[in-house]
C-alpha positions in Angstrom: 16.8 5.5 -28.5 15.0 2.2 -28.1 17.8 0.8 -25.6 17.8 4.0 -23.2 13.8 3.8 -23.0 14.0 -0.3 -21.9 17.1 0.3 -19.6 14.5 4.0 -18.2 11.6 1.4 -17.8 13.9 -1.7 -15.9 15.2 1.0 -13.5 11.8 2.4 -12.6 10.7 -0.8 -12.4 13.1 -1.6 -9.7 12.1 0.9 -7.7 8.8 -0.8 -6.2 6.3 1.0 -4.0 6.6 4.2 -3.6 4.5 6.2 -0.8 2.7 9.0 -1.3 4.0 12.7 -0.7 2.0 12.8 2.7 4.1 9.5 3.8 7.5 10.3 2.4 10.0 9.5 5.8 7.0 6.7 7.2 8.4 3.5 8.0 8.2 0.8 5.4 7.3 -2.4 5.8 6.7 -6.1 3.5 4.2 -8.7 3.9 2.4 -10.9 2.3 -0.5 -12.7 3.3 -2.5 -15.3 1.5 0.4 -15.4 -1.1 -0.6 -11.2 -2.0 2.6 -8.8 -1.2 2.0 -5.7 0.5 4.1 -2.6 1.4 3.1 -0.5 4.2 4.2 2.8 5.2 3.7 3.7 8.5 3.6 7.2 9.6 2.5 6.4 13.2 -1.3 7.3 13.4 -1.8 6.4 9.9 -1.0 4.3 7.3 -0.4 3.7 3.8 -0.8 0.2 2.6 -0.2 -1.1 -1.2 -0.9 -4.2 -3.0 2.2 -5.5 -5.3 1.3 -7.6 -8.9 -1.4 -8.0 -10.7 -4.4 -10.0 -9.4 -7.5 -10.4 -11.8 -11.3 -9.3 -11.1 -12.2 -12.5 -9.1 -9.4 -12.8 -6.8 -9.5 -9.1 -5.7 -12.5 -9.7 -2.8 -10.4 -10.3 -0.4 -8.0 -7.8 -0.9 -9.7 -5.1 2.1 -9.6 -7.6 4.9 -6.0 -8.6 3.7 -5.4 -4.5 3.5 -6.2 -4.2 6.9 -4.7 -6.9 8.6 -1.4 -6.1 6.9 -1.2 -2.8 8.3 -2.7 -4.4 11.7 0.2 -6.6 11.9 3.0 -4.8 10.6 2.3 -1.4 12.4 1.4 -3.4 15.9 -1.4 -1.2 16.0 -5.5 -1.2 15.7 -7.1 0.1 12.2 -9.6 2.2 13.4 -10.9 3.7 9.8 -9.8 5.4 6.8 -7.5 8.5 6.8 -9.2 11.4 6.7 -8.0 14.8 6.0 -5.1 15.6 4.0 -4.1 11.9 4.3 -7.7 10.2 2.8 -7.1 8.3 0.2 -7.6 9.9 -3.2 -8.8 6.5 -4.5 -11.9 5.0 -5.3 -14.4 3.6 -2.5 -13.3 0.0 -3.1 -10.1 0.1 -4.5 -7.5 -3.4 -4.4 -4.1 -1.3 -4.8 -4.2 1.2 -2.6 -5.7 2.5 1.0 -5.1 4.4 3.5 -6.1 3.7 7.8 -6.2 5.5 10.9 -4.4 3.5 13.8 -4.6 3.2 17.1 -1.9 2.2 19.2 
């Protein structure tokens, strides 16, 4: 039993970033910026973007500018706010692992 629930965890675990239900068929992209890895999905007016790994309390400041300027680059398009709608992000005001824009391209 033990061996089937590490060998369940490794293969989840190699599944990475997953989008949300909303952004299932977006376009996915990698970057990282300032040595933090981010996926985006980009579902062409909107985008997901997700912070990869663990960062600790103090580092995690700088994580919306480098939210926005990931799906900036990756998407070749202008953040012009957050989702809104059925595609706001359910998160917290603030959150470091996950947000969601509104682009303009």
């Amino acid at each position: 039993m033990r061996i089937w629930l590490v060998s369940l965890c490794v293969i989840c675990s190699a599944c990475g970033a997953q989008p949300a239900p909303q952004f299932f068929n977006a376009t996915r992209h990698d970057i990282t910026l300032e040595d933090i890895r981010f996926v985006v999905f980009d579902r062409g007016g909107d985008a997901e973007v997700i912070r990869l790994g663990y960062l600790g309390l103090a580092e995690r400041a700088r994580v919306p500018r480098l939210m926005r300027q990931a799906a900036e680059q990756t998407t070749g398009c202008k953040v012009t706010g957050p989702s809104t709608g059925p595609l706001r992000s359910p998160s917290l005001p603030g959150d470091t692992g996950e947000a969601r824009f509104r682009l303009r391209c």
